[in-house]
DRENDO-1510 file (C-alpha; in Angstrom, 1 decimal, always signed):
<recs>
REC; n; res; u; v; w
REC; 1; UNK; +112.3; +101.0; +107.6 .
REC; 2; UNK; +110.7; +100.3; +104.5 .
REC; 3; UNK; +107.3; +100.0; +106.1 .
REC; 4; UNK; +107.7; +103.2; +108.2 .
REC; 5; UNK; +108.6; +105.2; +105.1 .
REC; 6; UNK; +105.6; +103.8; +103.0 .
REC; 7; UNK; +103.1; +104.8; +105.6 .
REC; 8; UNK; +105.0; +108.4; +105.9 .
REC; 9; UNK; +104.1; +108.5; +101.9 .
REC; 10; UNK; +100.7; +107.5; +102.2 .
REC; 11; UNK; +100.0; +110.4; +105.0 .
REC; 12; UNK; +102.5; +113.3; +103.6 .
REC; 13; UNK; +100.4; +112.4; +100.2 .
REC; 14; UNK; +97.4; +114.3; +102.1 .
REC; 15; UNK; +99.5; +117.0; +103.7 .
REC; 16; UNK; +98.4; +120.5; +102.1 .
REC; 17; UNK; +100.5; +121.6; +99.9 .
REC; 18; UNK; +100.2; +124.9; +102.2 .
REC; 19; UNK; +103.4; +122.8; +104.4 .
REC; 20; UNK; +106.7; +123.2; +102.8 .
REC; 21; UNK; +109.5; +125.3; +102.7 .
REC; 22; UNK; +112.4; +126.5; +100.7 .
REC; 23; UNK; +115.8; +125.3; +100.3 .
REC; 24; UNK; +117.3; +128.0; +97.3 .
REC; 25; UNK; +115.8; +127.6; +94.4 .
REC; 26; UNK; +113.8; +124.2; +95.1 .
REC; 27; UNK; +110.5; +123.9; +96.8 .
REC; 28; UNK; +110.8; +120.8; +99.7 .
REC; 29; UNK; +107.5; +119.4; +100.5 .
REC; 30; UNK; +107.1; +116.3; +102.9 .
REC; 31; UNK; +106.4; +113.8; +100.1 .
REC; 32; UNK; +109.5; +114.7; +98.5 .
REC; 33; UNK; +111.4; +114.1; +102.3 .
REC; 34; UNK; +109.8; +110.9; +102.1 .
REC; 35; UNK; +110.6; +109.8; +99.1 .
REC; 36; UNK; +114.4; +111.0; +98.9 .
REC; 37; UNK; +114.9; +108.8; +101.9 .
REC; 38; UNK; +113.4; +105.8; +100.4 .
REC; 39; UNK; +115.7; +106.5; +97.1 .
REC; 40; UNK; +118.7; +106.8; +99.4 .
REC; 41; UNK; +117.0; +103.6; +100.8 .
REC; 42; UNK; +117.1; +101.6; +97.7 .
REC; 43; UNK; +121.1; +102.9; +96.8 .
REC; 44; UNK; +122.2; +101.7; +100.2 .
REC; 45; UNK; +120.7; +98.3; +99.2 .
REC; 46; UNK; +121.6; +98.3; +95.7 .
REC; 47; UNK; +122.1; +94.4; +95.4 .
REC; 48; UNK; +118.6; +94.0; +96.9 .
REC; 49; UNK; +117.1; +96.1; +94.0 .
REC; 50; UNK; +119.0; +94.4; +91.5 .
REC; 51; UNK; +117.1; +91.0; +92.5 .
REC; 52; UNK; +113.8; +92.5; +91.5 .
REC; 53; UNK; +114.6; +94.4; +88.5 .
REC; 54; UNK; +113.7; +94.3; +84.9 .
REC; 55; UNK; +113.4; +95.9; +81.6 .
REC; 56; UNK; +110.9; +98.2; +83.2 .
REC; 57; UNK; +113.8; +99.8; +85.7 .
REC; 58; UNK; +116.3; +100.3; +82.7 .
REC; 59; UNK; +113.8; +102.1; +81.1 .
REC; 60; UNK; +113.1; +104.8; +84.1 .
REC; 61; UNK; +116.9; +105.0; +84.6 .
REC; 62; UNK; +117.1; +106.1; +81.1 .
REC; 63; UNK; +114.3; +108.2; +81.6 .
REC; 64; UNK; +116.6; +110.3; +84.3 .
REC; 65; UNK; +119.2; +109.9; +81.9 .
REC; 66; UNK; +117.4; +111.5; +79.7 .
REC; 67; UNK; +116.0; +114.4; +81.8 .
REC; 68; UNK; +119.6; +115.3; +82.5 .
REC; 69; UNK; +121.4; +115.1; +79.5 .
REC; 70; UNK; +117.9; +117.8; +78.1 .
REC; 71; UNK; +118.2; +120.0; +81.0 .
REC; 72; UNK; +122.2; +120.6; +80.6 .
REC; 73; UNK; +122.1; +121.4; +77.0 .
REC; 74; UNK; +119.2; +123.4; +77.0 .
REC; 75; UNK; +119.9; +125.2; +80.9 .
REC; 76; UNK; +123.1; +124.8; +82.6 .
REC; 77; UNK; +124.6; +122.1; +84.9 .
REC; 78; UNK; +123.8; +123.9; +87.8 .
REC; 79; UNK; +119.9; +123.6; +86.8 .
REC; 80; UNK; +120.4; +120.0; +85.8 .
REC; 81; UNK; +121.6; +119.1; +88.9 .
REC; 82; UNK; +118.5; +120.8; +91.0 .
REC; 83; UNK; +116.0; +120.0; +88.4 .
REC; 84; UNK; +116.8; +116.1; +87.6 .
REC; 85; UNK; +117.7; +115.3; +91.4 .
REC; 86; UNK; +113.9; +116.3; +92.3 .
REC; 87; UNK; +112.8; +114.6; +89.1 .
REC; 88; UNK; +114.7; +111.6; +90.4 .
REC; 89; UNK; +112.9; +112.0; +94.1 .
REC; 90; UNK; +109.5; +111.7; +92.6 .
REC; 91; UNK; +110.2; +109.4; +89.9 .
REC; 92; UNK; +112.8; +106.5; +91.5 .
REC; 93; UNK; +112.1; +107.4; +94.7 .
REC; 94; UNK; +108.3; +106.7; +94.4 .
REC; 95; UNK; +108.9; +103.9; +92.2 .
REC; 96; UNK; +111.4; +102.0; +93.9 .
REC; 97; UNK; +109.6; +102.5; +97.0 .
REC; 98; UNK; +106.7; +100.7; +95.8 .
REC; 99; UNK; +109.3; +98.2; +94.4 .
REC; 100; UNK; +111.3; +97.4; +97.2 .
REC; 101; UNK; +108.7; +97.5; +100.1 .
REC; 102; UNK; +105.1; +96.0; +98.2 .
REC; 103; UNK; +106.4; +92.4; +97.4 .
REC; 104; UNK; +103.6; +90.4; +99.0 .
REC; 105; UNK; +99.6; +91.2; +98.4 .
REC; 106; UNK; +98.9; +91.5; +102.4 .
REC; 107; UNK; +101.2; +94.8; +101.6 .
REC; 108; UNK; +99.5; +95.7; +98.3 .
REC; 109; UNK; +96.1; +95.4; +99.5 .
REC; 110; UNK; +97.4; +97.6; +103.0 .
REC; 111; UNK; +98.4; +100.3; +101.2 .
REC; 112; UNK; +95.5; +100.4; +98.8 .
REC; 113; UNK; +93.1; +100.5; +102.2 .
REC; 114; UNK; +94.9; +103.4; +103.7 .
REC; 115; UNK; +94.6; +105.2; +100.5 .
REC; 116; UNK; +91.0; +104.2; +100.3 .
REC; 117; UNK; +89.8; +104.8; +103.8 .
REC; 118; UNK; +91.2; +107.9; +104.1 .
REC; 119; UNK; +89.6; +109.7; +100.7 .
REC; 120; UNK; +86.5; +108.0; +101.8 .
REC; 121; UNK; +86.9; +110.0; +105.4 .
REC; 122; UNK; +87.6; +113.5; +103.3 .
REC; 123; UNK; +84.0; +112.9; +101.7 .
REC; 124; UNK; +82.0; +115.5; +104.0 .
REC; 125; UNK; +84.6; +117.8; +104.3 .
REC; 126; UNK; +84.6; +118.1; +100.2 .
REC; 127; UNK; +81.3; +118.5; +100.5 .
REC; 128; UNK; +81.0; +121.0; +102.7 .
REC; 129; UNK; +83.8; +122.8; +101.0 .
REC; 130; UNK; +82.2; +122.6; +97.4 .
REC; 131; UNK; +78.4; +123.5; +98.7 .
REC; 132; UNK; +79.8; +126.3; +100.8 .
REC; 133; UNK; +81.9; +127.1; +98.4 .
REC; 134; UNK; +84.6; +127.8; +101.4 .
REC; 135; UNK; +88.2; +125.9; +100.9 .
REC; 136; UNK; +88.3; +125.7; +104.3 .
REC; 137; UNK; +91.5; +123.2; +104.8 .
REC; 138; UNK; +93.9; +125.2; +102.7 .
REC; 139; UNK; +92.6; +128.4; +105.0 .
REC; 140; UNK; +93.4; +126.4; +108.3 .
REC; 141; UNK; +96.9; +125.2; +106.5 .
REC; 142; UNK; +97.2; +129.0; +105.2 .
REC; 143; UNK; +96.9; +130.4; +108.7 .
REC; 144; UNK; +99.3; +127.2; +110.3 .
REC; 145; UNK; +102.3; +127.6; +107.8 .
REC; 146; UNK; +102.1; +131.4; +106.6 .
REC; 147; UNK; +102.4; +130.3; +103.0 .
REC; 148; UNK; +99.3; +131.1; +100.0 .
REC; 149; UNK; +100.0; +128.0; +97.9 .
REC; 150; UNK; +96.4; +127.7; +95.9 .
REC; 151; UNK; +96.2; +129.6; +92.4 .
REC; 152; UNK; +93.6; +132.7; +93.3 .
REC; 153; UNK; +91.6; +131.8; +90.4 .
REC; 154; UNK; +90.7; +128.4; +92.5 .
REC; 155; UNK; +88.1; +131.2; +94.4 .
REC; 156; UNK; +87.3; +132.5; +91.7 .
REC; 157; UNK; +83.9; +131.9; +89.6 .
REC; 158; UNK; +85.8; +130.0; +86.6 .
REC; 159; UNK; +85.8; +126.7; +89.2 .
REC; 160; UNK; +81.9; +127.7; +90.4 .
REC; 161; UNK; +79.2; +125.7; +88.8 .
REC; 162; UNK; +75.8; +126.0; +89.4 .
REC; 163; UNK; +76.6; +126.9; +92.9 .
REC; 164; UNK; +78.8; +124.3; +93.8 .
REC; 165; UNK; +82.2; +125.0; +93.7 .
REC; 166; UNK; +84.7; +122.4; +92.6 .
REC; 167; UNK; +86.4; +120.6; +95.3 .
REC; 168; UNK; +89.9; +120.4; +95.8 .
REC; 169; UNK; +90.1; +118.5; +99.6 .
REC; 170; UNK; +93.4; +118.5; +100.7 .
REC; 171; UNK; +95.1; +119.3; +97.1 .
REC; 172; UNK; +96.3; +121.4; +94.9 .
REC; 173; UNK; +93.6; +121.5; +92.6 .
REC; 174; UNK; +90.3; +119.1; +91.8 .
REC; 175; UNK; +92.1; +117.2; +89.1 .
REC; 176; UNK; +95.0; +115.6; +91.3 .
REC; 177; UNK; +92.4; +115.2; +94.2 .
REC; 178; UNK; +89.5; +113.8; +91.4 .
REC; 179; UNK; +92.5; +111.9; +89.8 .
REC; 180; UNK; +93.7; +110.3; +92.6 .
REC; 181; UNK; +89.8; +109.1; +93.8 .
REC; 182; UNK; +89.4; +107.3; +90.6 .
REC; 183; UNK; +93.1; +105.5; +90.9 .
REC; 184; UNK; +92.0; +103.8; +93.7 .
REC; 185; UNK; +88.4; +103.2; +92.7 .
REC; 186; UNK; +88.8; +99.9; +91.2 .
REC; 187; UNK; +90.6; +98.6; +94.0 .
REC; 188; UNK; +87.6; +99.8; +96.2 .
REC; 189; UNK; +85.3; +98.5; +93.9 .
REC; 190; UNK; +86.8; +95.1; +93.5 .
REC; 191; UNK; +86.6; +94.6; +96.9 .
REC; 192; UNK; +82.9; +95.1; +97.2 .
REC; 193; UNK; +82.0; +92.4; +94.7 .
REC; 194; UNK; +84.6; +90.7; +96.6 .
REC; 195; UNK; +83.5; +90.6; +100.0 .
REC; 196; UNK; +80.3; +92.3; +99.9 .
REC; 197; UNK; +80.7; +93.7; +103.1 .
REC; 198; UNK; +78.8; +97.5; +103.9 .
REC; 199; UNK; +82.1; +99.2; +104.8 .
REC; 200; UNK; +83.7; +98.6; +101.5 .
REC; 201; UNK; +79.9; +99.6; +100.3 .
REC; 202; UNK; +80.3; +102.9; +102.3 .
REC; 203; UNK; +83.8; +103.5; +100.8 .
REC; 204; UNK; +82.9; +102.9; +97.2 .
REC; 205; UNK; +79.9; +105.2; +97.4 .
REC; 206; UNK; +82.2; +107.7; +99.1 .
REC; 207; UNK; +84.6; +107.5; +96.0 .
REC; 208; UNK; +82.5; +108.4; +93.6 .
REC; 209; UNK; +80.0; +111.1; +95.7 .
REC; 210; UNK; +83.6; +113.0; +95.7 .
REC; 211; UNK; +84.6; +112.6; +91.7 .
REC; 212; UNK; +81.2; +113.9; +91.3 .
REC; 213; UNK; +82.2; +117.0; +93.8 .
REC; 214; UNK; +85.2; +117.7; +91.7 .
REC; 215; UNK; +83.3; +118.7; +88.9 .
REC; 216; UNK; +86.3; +117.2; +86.6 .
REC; 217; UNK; +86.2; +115.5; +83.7 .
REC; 218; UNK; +89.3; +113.0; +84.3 .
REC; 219; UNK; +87.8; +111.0; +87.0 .
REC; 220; UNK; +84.6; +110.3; +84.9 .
REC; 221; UNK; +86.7; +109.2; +81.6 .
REC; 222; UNK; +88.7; +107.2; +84.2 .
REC; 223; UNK; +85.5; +105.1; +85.0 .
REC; 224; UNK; +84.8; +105.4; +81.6 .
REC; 225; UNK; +87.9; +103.5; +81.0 .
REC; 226; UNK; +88.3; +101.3; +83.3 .
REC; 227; UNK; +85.0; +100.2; +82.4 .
REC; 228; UNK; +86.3; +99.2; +78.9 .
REC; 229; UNK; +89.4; +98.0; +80.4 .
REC; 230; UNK; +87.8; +95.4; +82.8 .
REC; 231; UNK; +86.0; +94.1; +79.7 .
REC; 232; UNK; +89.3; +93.5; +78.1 .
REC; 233; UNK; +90.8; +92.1; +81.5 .
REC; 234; UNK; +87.7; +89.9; +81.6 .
REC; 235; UNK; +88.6; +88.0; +78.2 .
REC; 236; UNK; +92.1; +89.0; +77.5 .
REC; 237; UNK; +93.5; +85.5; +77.8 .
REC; 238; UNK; +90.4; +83.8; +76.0 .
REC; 239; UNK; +90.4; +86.4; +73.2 .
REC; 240; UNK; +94.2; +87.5; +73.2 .
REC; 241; UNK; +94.2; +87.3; +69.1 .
REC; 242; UNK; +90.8; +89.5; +68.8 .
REC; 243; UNK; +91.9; +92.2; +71.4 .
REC; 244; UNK; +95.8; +92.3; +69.1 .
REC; 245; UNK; +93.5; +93.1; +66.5 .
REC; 246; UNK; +91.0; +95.5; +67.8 .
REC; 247; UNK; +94.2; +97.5; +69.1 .
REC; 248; UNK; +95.9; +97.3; +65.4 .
REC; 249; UNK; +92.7; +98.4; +63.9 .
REC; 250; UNK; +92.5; +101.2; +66.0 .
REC; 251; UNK; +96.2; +102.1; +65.3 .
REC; 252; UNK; +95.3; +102.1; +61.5 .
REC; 253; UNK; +92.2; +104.4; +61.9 .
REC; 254; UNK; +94.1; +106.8; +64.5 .
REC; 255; UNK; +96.5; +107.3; +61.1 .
REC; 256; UNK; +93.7; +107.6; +58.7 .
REC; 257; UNK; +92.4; +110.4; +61.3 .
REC; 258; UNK; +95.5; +112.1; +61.6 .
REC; 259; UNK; +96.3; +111.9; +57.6 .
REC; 260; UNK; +92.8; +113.2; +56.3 .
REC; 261; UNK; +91.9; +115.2; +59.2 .
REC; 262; UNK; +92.7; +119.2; +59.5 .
REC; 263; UNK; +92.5; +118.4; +63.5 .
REC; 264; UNK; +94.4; +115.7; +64.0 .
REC; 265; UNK; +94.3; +112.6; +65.4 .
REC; 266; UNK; +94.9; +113.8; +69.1 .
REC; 267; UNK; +93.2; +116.8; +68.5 .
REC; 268; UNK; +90.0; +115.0; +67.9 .
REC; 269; UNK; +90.6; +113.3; +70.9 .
REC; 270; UNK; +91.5; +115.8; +73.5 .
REC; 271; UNK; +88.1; +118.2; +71.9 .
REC; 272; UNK; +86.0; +115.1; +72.9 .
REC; 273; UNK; +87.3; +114.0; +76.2 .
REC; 274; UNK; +86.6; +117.2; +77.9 .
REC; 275; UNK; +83.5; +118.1; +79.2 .
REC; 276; UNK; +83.8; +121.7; +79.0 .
REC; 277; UNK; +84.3; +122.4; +75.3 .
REC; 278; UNK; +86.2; +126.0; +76.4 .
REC; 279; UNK; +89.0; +123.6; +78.3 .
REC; 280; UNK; +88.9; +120.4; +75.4 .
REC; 281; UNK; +89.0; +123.7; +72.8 .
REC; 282; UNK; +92.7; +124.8; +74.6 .
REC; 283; UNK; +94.3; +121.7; +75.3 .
REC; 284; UNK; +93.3; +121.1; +71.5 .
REC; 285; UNK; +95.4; +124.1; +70.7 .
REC; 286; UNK; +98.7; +123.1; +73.1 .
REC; 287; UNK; +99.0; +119.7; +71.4 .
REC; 288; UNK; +98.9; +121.8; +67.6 .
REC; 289; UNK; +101.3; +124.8; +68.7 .
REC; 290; UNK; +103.6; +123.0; +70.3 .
REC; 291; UNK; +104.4; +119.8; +67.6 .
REC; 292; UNK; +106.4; +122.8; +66.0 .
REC; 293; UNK; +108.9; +123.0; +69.4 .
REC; 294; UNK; +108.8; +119.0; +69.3 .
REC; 295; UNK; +110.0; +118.6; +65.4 .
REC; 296; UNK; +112.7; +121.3; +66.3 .
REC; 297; UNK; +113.9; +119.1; +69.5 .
REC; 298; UNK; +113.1; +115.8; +69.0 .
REC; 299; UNK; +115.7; +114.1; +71.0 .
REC; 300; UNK; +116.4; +116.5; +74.1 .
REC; 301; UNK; +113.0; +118.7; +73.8 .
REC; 302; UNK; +113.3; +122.4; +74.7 .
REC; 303; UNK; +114.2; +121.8; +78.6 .
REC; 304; UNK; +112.5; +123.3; +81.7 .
REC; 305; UNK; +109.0; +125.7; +81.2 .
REC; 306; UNK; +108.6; +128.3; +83.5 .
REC; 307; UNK; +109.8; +131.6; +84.0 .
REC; 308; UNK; +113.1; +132.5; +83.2 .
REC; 309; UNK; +113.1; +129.4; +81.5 .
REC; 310; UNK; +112.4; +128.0; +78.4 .
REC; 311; UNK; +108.6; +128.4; +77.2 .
REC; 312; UNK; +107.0; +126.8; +73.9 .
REC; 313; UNK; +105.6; +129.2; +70.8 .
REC; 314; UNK; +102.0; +129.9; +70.4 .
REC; 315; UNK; +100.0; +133.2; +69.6 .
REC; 316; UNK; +99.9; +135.7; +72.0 .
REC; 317; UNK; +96.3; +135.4; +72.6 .
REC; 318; UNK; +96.8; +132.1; +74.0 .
REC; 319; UNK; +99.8; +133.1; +75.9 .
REC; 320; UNK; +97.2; +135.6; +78.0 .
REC; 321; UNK; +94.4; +133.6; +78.3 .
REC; 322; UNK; +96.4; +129.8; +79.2 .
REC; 323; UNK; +99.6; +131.3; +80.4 .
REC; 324; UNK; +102.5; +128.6; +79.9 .
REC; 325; UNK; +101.1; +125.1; +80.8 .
REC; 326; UNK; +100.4; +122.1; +79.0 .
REC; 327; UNK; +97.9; +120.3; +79.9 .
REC; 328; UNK; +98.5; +116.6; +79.1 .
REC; 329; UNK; +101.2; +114.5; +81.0 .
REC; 330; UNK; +102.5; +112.9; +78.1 .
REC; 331; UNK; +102.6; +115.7; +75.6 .
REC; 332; UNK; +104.3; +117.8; +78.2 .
REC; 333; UNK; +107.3; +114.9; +78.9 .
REC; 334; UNK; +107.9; +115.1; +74.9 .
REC; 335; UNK; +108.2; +118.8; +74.5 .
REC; 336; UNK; +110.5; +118.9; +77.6 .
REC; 337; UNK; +112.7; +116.2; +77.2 .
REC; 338; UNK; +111.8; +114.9; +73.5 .
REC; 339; UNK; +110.5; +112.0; +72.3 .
REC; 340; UNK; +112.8; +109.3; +73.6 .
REC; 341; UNK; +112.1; +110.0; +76.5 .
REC; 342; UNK; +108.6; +109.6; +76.2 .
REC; 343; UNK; +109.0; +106.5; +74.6 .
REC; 344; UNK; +110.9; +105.0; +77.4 .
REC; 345; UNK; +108.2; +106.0; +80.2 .
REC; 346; UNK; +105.4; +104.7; +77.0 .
REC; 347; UNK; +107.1; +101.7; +76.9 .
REC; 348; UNK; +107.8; +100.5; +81.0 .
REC; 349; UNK; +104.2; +101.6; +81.2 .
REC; 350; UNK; +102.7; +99.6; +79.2 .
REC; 351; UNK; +105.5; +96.9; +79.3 .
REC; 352; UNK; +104.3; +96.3; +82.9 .
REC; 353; UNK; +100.6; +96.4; +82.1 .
REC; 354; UNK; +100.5; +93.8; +79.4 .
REC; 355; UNK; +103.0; +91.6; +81.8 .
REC; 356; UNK; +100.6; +92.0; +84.7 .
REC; 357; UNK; +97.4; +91.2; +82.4 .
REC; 358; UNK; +98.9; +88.4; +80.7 .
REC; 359; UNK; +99.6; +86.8; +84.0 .
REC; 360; UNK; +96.3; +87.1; +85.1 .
REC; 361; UNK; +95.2; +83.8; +84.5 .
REC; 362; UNK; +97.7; +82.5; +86.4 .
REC; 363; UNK; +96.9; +83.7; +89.8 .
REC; 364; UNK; +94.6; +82.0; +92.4 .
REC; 365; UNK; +91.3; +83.7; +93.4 .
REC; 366; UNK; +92.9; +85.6; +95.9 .
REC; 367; UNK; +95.3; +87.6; +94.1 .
REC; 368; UNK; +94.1; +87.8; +91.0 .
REC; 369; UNK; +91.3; +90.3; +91.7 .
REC; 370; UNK; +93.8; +93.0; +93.5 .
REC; 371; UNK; +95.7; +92.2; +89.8 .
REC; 372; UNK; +92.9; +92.9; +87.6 .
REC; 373; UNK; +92.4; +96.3; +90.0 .
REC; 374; UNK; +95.7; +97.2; +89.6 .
REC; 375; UNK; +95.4; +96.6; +85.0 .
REC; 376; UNK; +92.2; +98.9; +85.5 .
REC; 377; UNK; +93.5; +101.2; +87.6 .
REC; 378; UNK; +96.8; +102.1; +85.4 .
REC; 379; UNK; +95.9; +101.6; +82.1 .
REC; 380; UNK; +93.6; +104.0; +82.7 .
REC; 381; UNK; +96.4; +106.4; +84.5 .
REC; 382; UNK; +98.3; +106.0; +81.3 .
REC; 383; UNK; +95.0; +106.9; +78.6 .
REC; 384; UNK; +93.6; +109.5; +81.1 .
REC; 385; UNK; +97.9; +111.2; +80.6 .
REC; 386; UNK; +96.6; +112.7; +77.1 .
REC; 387; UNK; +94.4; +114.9; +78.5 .
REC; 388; UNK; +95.5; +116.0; +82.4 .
REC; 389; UNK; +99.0; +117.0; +83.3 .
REC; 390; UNK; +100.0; +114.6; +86.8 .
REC; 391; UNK; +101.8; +117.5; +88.3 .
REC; 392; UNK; +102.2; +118.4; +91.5 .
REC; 393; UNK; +102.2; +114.9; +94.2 .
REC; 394; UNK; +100.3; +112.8; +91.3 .
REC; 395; UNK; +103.2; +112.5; +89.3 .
REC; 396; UNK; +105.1; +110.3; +92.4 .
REC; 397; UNK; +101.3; +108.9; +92.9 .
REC; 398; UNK; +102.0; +107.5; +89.1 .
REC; 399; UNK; +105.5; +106.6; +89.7 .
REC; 400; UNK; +104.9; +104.5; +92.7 .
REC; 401; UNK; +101.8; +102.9; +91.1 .
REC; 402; UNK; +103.8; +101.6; +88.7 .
REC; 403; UNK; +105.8; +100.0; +90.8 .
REC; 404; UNK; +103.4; +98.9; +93.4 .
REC; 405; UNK; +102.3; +95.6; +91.2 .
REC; 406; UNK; +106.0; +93.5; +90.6 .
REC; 407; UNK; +104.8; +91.0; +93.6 .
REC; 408; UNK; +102.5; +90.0; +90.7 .
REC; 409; UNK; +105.7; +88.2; +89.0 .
REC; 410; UNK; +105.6; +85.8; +91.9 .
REC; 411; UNK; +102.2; +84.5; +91.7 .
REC; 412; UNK; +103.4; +80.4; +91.9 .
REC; 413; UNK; +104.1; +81.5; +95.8 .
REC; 414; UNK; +101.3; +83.1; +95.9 .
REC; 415; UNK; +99.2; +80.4; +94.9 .
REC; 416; UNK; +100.5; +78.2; +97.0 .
REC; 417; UNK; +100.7; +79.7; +100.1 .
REC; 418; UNK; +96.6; +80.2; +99.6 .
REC; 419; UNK; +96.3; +77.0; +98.7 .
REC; 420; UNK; +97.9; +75.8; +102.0 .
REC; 421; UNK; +95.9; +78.0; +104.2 .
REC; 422; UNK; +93.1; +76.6; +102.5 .
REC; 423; UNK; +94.1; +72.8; +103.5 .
REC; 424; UNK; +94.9; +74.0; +106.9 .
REC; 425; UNK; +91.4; +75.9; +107.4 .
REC; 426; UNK; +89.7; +72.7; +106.2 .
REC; 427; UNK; +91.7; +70.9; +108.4 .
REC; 428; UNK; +90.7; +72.8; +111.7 .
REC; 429; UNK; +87.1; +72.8; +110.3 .
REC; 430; UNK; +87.3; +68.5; +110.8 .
REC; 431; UNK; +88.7; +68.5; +113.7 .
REC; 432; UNK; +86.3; +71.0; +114.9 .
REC; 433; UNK; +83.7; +69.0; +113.7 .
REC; 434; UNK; +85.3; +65.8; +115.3 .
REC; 435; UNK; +85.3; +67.5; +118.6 .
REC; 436; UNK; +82.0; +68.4; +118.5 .
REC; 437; UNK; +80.7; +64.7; +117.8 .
REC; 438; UNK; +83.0; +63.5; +120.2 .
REC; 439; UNK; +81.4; +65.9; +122.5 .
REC; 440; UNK; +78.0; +64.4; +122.0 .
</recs>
C-alpha cells in the first residue's frame, strides 16, 4: 500500500496543475488525493507510527495545532476546518508518508531515481518551451481539462529574457519546477562521483541545463549552498567546535547588522540573494511592511491571505504593483500563524539536520553518501525558504523531504547488512576462483 501510494506521489508531483477539480470552496489536485490517503494510512496504523517517532513529529503536530487554533480566532471554524485539514494533507500527509514507507536506503535511493530520471527526461521539452517561448504542456493540459490554471503574466514579457523565456515544465511556475531540480541535484551528483557511470553523467548535466532554463535565482543560490554545505558535511565531525563557532559568530554579526543597519539584517540579505535587483528590491519591502502585522500578532499571526480574507499592511503602491503575496516561505508561516509556529517547523528542521549530520560518521560507505545528499539537499531547502515562498506542490515536496531521511537513525543495521554482503561477495569470488583452478 505504502509503496503504491509513494509512486502515485512521485507521478501526481508532475501532473499539471491544469488537472484538478473543485469540491466547494477547496481546490483537490491529485497530489493532495495522494497524500490524504497516505495520512489516513498512517492513522489506521497509529502504533506503527508511534515506533518511529521523535521530537521532530511533536513539533509538526504542534505545527497543525497551531494553524488551527490561528485560523479559528482570526476566520471562523468553518474555515479552520477546510483550511488546516488541507494544511494537514500536505504537511503530515507528505511527511509521514516519507516516514512510514522510506525506512531502508534501497527505498531512499528508489525514490530519489524516479525524481531524478524523470526531470532529467523533461530537459528538451523545457527547452523547447523556453527557446520557443511556447508553454506547450500547460496548453495540451489546458485543452485536456478545460481549466486556465497559469497566471497570464507567465506569457507575458516580465518572464522573457533575452529571448528565452523562463521555463516552467510541468509546474506552476519556474521557481517550484527550478526549486525542485536543485532538491534533487546533490543526490544526482553524489551518485556520479559515486559510480561514475555516463547515465548518472547524462542526468546530472540534465539537472542543471534545466536550472539554467528557469532563469531563477533559487536554484543557483541552492548550488551556491550546497556547495558551502558539503564543505561543512565534509569536516563537521573533525571540526564540530570551529563550525559551533563560525555559526555563533555569524549569529553575533547578523545582530550587529540588524542593530546599526537602516535595512536590516534580512533585508540585506534578501536585496543580495536575488539576481534581479527589481524582485530582491520587493521581497526587501514584504519582510519591512509586514514586521508591523507580526509585532501585532505574534502568537496566532493574522490568519489566512487572500481575498475575502485577511491581507497584511503596506502602501498602496506596492499593493498594485506585488498584489498580496509574500515571497519567502518562512516569513509568510510567521505572519500567518505567528511566531511559534515558525519556531516549531525552525526547530524539527534543523533538529533533523544536525541529527542526520552528526551521524554521519557513523555510517558505512554505502549509506553515508545518500546521507550527506540528503544534509545538502535540505539545509539548503531550509536557507533557500528566506527568499522563495514553497507554495503550490513544493510545500508537500518540503514536508516529505523532511521525512524521507529517519532510516538514517538505523545506520548499525545498515552497516551491517553491507558488511555481510560484502563477506558473502568475497566469498563467491574464492569459490569462483577455486572452481576455476580446479578446472585447470
Amino acid at each position: 500500500m505504502l509503496r503504491l501510494l509513494a509512486i502515485l506521489f512521485v507521478v501526481s508531483v508532475f501532473i499539471p496543475v491544469e488537472f484538478y477539480t473543485m469540491a466547494g470552496s477547496v481546490r483537490i489536485e491529485p497530489y493532495r488525493i495522494v497524500l490524504g490517503i497516505a495520512l489516513l494510512h498512517t492513522l489506521l496504523n497509529f502504533k506503527a507510527m508511534l515506533e518511529r517517532a521523535d521530537i521532530v513529529d511533536v513539533c509538526l503536530i504542534g505545527l497543525l495545532v497551531l494553524a488551527f487554533a490561528s485560523i479559528w480566532h482570526n476566520h471562523d471554524l468553518q474555515q479552520a476546518v477546510e483550511s488546516s485539514g488541507i494544511y494537514a494533507i500536505e504537511t503530515l500527509g507528505a511527511f509521514f508518508l516519507a516516514r512510514m514507507y522510506i525506512t531502508t536506503p534501497e527505498r531512499f535511493y528508489q525514490i530519489n531515481q524516479m525524481f531524478i530520471v524523470t526531470l532529467a527526461s523533461l530537459t528538451l521539452f523545457a527547452a523547447y518551451e523556453a527557446f520557443a517561448q511556447h508553454r506547450f504542456l500547460h496548453e495540451i493540459a489546458k485543452q485536456i481539462t478545460g481549466h486556465d490554471a497559469l497566471d497570464f503574466r507567465l506569457y507575458m514579457h516580465y518572464y522573457i529574457r533575452n529571448g528565452v523565456m523562463r521555463a516552467t515544465s510541468l509546474f506552476e511556475h519556474p521557481i517550484l519546477y527550478g526549486s525542485l531540480l536543485a532538491l534533487c541535484f546533490p543526490f544526482a551528483f553524489m551518485l556520479l562521483r559515486r559510480t561514475r557511470s555516463m547515465v548518472a553523467g547524462v542526468n546530472v548535466i540534465a539537472l542543471i541545463v534545466s536550472m539554467l532554463l528557469t532563469l531563477s535565482s533559487a536554484p543557483l543560490l541552492s548550488l551556491i549552498f550546497q556547495s558551502v554545505i558539503a564543505v561543512l558535511v565534509k569536516f563537521w565531525n573533525s571540526a564540530r567546535r570551529l563550525w559551533i563557532a563560525l555559526l555563533f559568530a555569524g549569529l553575533s554579526v547578523s545582530l550587529l547588522i540588524n542593530a546599526f543597519s537602516n535595512r536590516g539584517f534580512f533585508g540585506i540579505l534578501i536585496s543580495y540573494l536575488t539576481f534581479n535587483p527589481n524582485t530582491g528590491y520587493f521581497r526587501m519591502l514584504q519582510w519591512e511592511y509586514s514586521m508591523d502585522d507580526i509585532a501585532e500578532n505574534p502568537i496566532f499571526g493574522i490568519g489566512l491571505i487572500g481575498p475575502g480574507l485577511h491581507d497584511w499592511t503596506r502602501p498602496y503602491w506596492i499593493a498594485s504593483w506585488f498584489g498580496n503575496s509574500i515571497d519567502s516561505f518562512w516569513l509568510l508561516l510567521t505572519l500567518q500563524h505567528g511566531l511559534f509556529a515558525a519556531a516549531l517547523l525552525l526547530f524539527a528542521s534543523l533538529y533533523a539536520s544536525f541529527n542526520a549530520l552528526n551521524l554521519l560518521h557513523k555510517h558505512g560507505d554505502t549509506t553515508r553518501w545518500m546521507v550527506a545528499a540528503w544534509v545538502m539537499s535540505f539545509f539548503s531547502l531550509i536557507l533557500i525558504g528566506f527568499t522563495v515562498d514553497y507554495f503550490g506542490k513544493l510545500q508537500p515536496m518540503f514536508f516529505f523531504t523532511l521525512g524521507a531521511i529517519s532510516w538514517a537513525k538505523d545506520y548499525p543495521i545498515w552497516n551491517r547488512q553491507a558488511e555481510e554482503l560484502e563477506t558473502e561477495q568475497a566469498i563467491a569470488d574464492t569459490d569462483t576462483d577455486i572452481t576455476r583452478k580446479d578446472g585447470d
